[in-house]
Backbone as CSV, one residue per row, in Angstrom:
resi,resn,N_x,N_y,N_z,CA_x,CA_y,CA_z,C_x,C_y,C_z
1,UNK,-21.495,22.500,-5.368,-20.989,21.137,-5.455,-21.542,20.475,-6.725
2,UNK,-20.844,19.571,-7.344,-20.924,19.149,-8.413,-22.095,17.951,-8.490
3,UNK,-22.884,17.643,-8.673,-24.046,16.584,-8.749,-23.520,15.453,-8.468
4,UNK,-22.403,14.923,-9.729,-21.640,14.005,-9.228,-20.907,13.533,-7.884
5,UNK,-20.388,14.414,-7.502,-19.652,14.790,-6.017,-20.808,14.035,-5.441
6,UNK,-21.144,15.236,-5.352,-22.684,14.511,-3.884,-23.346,12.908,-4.045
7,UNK,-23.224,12.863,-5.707,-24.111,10.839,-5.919,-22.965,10.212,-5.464
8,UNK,-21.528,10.783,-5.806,-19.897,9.523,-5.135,-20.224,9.266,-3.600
9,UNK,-20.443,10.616,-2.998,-20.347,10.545,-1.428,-21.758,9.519,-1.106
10,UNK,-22.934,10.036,-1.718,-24.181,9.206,-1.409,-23.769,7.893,-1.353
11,UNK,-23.597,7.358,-2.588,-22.805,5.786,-2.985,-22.136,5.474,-1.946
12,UNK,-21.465,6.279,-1.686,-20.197,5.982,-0.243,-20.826,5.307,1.175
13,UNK,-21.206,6.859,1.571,-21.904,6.493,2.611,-23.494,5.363,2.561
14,UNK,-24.026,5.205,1.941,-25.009,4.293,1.995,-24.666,2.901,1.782
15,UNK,-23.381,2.613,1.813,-22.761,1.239,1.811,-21.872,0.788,3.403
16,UNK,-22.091,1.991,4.112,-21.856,1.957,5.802,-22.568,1.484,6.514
17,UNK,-22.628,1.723,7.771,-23.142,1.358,9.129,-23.819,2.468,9.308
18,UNK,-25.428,3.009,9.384,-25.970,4.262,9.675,-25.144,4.554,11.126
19,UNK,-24.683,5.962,10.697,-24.080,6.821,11.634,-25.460,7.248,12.479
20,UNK,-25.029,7.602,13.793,-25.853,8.535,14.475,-25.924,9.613,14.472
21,UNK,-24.083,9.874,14.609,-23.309,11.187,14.971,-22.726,11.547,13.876
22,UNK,-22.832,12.749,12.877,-22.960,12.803,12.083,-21.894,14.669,11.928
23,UNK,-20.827,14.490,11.488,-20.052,15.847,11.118,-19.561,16.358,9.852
24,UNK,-20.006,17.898,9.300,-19.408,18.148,7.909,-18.439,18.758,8.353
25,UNK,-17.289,18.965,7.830,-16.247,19.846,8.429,-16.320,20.788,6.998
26,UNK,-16.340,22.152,6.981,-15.926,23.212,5.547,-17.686,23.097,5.190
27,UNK,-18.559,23.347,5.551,-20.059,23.510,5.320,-20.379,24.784,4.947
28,UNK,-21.298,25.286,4.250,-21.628,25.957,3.716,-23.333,26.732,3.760
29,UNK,-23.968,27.553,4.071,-25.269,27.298,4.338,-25.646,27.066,2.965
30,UNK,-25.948,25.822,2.237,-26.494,25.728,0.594,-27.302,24.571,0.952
31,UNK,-28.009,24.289,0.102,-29.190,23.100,0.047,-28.252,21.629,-0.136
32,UNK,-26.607,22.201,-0.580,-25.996,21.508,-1.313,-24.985,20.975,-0.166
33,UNK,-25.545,21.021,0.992,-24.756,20.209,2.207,-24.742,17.952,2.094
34,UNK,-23.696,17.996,2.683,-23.800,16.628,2.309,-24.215,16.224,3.699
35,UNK,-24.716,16.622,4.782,-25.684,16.594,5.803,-27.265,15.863,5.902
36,UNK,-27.072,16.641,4.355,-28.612,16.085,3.495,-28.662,14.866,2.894
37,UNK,-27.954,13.896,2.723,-27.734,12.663,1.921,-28.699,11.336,2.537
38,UNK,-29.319,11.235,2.031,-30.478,9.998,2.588,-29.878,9.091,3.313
39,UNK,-28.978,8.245,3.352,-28.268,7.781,4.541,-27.928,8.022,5.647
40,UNK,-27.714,9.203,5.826,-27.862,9.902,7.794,-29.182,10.951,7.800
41,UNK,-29.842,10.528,7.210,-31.147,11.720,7.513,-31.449,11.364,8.606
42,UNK,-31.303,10.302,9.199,-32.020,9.378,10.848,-31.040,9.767,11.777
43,UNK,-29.904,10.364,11.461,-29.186,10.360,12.377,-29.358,11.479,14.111
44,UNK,-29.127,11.022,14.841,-29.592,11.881,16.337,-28.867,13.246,16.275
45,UNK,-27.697,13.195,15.938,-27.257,14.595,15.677,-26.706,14.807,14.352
46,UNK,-26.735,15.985,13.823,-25.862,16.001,12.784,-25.535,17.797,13.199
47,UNK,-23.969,17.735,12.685,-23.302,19.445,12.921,-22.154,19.748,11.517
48,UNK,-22.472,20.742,11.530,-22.553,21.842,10.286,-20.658,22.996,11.314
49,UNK,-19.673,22.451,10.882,-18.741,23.773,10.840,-18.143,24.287,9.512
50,UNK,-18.194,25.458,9.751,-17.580,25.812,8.664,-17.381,27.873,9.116
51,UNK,-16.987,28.423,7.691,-16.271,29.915,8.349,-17.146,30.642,7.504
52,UNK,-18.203,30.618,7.051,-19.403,31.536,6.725,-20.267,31.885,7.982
53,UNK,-20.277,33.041,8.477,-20.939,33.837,9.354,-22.265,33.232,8.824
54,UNK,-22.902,33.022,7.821,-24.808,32.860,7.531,-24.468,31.372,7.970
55,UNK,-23.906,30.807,8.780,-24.380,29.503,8.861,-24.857,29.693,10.296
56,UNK,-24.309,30.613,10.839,-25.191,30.720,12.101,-26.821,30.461,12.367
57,UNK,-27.429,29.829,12.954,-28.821,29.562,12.636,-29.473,29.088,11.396
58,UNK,-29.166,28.605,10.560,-29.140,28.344,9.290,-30.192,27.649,8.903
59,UNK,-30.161,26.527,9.896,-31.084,25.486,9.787,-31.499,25.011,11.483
60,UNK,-33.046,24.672,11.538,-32.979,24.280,13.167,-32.641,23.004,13.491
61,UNK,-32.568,22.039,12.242,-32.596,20.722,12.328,-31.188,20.160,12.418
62,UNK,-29.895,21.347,12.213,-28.827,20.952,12.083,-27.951,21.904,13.603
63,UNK,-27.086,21.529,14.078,-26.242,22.582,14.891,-25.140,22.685,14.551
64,UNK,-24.814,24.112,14.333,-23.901,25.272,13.361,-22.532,25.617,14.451
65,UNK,-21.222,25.430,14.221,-20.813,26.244,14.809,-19.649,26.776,13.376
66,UNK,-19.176,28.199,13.817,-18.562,28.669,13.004,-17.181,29.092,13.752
67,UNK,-16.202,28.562,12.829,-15.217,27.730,13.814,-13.812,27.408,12.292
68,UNK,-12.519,27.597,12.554,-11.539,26.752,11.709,-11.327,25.910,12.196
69,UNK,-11.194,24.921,11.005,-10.886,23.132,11.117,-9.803,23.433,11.756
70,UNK,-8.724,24.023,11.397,-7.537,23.391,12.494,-7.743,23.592,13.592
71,UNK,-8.752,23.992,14.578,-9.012,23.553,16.008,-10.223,23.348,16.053
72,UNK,-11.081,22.679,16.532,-11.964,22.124,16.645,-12.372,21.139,18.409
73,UNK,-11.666,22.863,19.088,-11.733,21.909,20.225,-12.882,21.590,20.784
74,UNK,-13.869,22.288,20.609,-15.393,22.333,20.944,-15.643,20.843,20.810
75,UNK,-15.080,20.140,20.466,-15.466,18.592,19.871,-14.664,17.308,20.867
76,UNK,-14.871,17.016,22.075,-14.178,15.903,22.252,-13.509,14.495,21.227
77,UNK,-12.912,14.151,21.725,-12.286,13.268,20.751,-13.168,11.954,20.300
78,UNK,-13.313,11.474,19.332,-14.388,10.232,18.977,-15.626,10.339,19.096
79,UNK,-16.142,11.994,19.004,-17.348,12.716,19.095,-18.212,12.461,17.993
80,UNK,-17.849,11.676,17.064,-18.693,11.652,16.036,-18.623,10.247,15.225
81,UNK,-19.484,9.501,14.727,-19.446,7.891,14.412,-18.850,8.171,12.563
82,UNK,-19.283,10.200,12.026,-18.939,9.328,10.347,-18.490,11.152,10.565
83,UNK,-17.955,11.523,9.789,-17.171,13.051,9.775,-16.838,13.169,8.499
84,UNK,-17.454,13.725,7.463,-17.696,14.651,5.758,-17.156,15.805,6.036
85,UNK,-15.961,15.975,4.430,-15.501,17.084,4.521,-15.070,17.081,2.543
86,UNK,-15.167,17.800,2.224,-15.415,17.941,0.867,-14.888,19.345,0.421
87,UNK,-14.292,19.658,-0.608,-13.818,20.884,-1.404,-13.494,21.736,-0.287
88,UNK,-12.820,21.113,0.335,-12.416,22.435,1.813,-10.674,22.200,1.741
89,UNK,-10.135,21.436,1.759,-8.684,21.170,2.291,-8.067,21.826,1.397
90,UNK,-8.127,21.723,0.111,-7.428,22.954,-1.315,-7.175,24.433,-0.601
91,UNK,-8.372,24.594,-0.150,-8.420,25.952,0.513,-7.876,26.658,1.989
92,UNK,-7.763,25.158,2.421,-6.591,25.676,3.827,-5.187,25.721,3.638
93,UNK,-4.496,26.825,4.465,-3.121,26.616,3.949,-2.603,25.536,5.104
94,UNK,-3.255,25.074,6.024,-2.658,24.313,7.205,-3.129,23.394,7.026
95,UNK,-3.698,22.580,6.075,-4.678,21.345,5.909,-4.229,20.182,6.612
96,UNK,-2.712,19.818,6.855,-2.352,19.272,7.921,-3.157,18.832,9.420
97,UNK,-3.554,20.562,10.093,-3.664,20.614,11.242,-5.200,20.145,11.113
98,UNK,-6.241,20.731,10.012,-7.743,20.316,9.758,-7.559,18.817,10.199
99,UNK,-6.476,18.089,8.818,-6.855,17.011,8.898,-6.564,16.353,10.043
100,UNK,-5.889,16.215,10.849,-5.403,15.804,12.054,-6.767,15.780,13.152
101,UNK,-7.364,17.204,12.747,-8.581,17.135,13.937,-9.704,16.434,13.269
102,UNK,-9.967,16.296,12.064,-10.681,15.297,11.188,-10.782,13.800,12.236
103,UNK,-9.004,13.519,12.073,-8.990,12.088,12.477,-9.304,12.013,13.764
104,UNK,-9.123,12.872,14.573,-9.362,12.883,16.083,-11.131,12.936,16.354
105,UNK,-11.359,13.587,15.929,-13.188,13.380,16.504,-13.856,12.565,15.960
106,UNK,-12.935,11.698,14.792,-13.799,10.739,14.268,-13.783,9.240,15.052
107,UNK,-14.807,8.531,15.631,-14.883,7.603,16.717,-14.220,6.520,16.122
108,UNK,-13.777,5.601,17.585,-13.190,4.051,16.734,-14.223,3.369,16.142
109,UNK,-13.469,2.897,14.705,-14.635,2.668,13.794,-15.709,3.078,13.004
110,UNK,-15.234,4.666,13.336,-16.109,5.601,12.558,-15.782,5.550,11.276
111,UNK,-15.874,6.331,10.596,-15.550,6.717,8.861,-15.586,8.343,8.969
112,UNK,-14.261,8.166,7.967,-14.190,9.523,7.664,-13.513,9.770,6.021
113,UNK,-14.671,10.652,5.480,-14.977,10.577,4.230,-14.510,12.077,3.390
114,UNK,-13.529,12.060,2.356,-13.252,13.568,2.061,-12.949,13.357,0.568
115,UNK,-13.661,14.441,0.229,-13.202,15.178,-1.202,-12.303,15.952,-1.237
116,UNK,-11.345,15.753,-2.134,-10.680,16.881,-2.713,-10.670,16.865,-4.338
117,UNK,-9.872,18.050,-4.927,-9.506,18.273,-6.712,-8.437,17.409,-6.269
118,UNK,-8.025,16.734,-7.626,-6.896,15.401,-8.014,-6.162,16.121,-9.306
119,UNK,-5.223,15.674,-9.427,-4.813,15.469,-11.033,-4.818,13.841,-11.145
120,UNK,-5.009,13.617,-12.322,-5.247,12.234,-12.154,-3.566,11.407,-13.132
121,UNK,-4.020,10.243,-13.370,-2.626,8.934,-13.722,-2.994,9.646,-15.402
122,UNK,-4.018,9.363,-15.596,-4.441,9.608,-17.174,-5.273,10.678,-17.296
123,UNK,-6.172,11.092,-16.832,-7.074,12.573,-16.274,-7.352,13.224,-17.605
124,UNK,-7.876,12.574,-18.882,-8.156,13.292,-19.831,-7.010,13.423,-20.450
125,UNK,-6.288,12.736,-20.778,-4.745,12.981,-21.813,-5.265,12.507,-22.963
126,UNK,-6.558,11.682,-23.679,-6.798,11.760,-24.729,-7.622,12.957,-25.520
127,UNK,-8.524,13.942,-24.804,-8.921,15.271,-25.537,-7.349,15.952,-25.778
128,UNK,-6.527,15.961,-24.442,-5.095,16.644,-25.230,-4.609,16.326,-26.507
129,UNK,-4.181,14.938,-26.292,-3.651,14.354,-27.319,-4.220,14.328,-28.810
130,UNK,-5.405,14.816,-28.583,-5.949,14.638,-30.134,-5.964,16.347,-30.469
131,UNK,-6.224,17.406,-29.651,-5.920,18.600,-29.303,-4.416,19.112,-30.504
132,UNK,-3.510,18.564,-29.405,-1.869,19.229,-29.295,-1.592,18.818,-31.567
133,UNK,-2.239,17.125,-31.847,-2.298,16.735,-33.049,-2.140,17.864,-33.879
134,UNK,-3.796,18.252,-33.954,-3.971,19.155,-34.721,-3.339,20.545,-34.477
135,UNK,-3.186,20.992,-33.688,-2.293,22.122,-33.410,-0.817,21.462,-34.485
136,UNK,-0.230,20.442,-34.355,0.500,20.284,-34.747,0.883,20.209,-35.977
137,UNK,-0.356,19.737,-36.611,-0.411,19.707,-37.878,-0.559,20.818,-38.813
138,UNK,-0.670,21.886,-38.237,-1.182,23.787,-38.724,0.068,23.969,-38.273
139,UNK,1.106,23.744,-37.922,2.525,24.019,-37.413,2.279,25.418,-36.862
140,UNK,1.460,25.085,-35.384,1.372,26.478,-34.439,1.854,26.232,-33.435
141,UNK,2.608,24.701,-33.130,3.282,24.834,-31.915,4.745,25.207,-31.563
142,UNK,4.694,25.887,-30.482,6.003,26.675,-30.095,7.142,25.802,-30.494
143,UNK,8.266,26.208,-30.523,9.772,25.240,-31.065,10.054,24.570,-29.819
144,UNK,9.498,25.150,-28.852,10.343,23.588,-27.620,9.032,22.981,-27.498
145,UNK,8.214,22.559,-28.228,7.146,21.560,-28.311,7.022,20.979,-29.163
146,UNK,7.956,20.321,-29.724,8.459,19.421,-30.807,7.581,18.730,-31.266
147,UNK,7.585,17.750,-30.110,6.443,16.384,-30.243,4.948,16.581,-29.725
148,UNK,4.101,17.125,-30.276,2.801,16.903,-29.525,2.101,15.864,-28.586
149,UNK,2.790,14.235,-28.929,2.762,13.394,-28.429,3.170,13.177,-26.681
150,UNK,4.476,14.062,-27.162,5.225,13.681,-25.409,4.383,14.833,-24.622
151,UNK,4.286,16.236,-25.240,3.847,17.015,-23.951,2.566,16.795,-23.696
152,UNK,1.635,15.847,-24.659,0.013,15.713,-23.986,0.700,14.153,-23.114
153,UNK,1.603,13.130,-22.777,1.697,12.331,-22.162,2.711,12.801,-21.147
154,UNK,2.726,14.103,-20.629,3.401,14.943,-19.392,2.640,15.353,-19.017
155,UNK,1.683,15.647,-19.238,0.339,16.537,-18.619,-0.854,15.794,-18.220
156,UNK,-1.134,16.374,-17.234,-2.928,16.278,-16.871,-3.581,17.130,-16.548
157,UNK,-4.871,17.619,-16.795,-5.358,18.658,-16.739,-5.790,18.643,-15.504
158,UNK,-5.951,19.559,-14.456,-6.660,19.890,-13.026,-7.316,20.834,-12.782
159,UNK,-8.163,20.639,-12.044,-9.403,21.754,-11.437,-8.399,23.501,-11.472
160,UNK,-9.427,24.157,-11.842,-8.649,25.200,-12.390,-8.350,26.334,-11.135
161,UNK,-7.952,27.310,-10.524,-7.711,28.240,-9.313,-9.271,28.721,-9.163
162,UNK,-9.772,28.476,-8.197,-10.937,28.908,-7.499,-10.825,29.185,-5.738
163,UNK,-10.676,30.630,-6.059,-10.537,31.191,-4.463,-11.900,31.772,-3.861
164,UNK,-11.412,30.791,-2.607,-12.724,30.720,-1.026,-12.023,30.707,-0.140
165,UNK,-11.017,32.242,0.187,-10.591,33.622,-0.713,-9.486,32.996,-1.500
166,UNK,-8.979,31.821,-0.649,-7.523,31.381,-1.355,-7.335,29.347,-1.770
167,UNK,-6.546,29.614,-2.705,-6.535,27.937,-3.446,-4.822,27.826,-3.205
168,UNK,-4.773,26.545,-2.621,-3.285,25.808,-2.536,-3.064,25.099,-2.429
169,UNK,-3.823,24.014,-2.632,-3.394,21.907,-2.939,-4.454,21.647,-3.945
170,UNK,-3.404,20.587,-5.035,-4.050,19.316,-5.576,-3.783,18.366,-5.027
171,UNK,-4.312,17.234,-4.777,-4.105,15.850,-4.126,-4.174,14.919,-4.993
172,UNK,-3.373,14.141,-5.209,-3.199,13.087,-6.200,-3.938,11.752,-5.122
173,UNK,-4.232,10.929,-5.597,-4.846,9.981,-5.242,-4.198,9.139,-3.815
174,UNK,-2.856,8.670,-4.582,-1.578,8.932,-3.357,-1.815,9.108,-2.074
175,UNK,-1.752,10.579,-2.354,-1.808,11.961,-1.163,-3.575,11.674,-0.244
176,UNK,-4.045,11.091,-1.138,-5.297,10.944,-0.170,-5.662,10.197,0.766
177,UNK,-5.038,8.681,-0.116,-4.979,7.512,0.623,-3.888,7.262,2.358
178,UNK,-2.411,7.943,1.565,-1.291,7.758,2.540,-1.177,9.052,3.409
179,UNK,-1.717,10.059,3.092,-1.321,11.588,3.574,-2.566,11.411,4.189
180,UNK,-3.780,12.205,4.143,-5.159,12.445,4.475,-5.605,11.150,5.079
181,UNK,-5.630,10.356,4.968,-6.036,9.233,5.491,-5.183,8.372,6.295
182,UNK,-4.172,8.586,6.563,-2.929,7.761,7.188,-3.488,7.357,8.979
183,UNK,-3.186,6.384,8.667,-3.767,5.344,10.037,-4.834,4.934,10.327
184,UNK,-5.888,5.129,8.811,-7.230,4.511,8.975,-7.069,3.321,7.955
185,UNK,-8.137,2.474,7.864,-8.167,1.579,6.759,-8.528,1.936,5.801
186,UNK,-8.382,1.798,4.755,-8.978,2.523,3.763,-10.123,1.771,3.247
187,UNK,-10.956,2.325,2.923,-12.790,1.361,2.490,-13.103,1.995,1.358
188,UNK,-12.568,2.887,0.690,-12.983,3.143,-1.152,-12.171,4.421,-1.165
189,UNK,-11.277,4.314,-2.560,-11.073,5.579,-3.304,-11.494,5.647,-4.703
190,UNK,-12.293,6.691,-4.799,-13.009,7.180,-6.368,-12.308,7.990,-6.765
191,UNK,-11.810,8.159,-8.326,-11.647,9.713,-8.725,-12.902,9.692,-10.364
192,UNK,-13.123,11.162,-9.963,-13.947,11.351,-10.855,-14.650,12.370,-11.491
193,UNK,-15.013,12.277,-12.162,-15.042,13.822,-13.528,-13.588,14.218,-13.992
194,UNK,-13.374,15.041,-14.791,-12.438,15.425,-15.759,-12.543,16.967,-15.532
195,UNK,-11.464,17.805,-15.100,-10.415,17.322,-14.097,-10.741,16.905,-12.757
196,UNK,-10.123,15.367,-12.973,-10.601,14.613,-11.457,-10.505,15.427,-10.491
197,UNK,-11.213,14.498,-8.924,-11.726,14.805,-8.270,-11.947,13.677,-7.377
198,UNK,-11.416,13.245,-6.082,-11.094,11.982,-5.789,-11.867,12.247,-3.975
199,UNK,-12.835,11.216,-3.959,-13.695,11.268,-2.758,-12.700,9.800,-2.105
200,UNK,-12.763,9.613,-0.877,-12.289,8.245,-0.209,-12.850,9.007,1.403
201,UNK,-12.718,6.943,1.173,-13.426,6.732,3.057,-12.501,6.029,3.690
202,UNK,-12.460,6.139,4.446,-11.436,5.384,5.487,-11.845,5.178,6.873
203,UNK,-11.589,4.019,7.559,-12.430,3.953,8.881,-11.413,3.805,9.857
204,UNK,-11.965,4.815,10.753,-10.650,4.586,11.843,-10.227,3.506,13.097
205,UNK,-9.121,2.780,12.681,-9.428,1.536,13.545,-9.243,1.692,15.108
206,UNK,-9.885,0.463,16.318,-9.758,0.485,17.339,-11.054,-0.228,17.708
207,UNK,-11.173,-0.118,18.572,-12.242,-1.023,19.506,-13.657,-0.450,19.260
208,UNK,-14.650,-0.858,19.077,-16.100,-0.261,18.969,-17.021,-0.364,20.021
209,UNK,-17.263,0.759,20.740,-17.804,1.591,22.231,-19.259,1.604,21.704
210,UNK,-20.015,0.438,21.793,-21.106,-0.096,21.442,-22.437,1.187,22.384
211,UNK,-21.664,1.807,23.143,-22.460,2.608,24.002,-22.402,3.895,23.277
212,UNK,-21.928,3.924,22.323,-22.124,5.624,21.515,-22.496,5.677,20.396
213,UNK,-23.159,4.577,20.142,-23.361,4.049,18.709,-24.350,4.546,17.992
């Protein structure tokens, strides 16, 4: 995980309500869990799923199950007050069904917080643009690339194919807010680094069960 990544989510979550109940969905056994983030270190439980066999026992302070997001029945519904999930949804081909169980175990009024790769509105179109120039000016660009101008203002650059075994979504900012997040409120969208990379929180509305808090 990217340094940055982890300070967006920190930022994120430390501007909440300390969670108790505490879920990563797509975890990893690495030091580089967002489990670890000084804002739920207090929390009474915190759980670790994800599809690496070494997460089994991993840690004693955390409980592991190894398990795909798209079912997650082990989890009653509103089982958890804040639910992290980061660089995982690219990599499901059903990210649909993940996200769906995302929204379901996350409690009324919980938060639920996810990274994905973005292409972004502008996403670095000025290194192109000054790029495609000079290419242009050595007259090395191909004949249906006329204008250097228009094809660096068609493009944005994005996180490049990285398979964990397999890669198949970018999420545009859009897609995070109205798709991934649909029927929560939304409480922050970031994108960030080059090629973006867009973290958002969203809290799921309904009544707050002061008894699970």
């Amino acid at each position: 995980m990217h340094p940055k990544i982890f300070e967006t989510f920190e930022t994120v979550i430390r501007g909440l309500p300390e969670p108790q109940r505490v879920l990563e969905v797509g975890a990893g056994p690495s030091h580089a869990t967002l489990l670890d983030i000084d804002a739920i270190r207090f929390a009474t439980r915190r759980v670790a799923v994800g599809l690496d066999e070494k997460l089994h026992g991993w840690r004693a302070d955390i409980e592991t199950h190894i398990a795909n997001a798209n079912a997650l029945g082990m989890f009653p519904e509103g089982a958890f007050d804040m639910v992290l999930c980061n660089s995982m949804l690219e990599h499901d081909s059903r990210f649909w069904l993940s996200v769906a169980e995302l929204r379901r175990v996350t409690a009324s009024q919980g938060h639920l917080v996810i990274g994905v790769p973005s292409f972004g509105r502008s996403g670095g179109r000025g290194r192109w643009l000054r790029a495609l120039r000079s290419i242009g000016r050595l007259g090395l660009l191909p004949q249906h690339m006329v204008d250097p101008v228009d094809a660096a203002m068609a493009s944005t650059p994005v996180l490049r194919y990285h398979g964990f075994p397999d890669d198949y979504y970018r999420f545009s900012q859009n897609a995070v807010q109205d798709v991934l997040l649909e029927g929560f409120d939304l409480v922050s969208c970031e994108e960030v680094l080059s090629p973006p990379r867009v973290v958002a929180c969203g809290r799921k509305p309904g009544p707050l069960n002061s008894g699970t808090r």
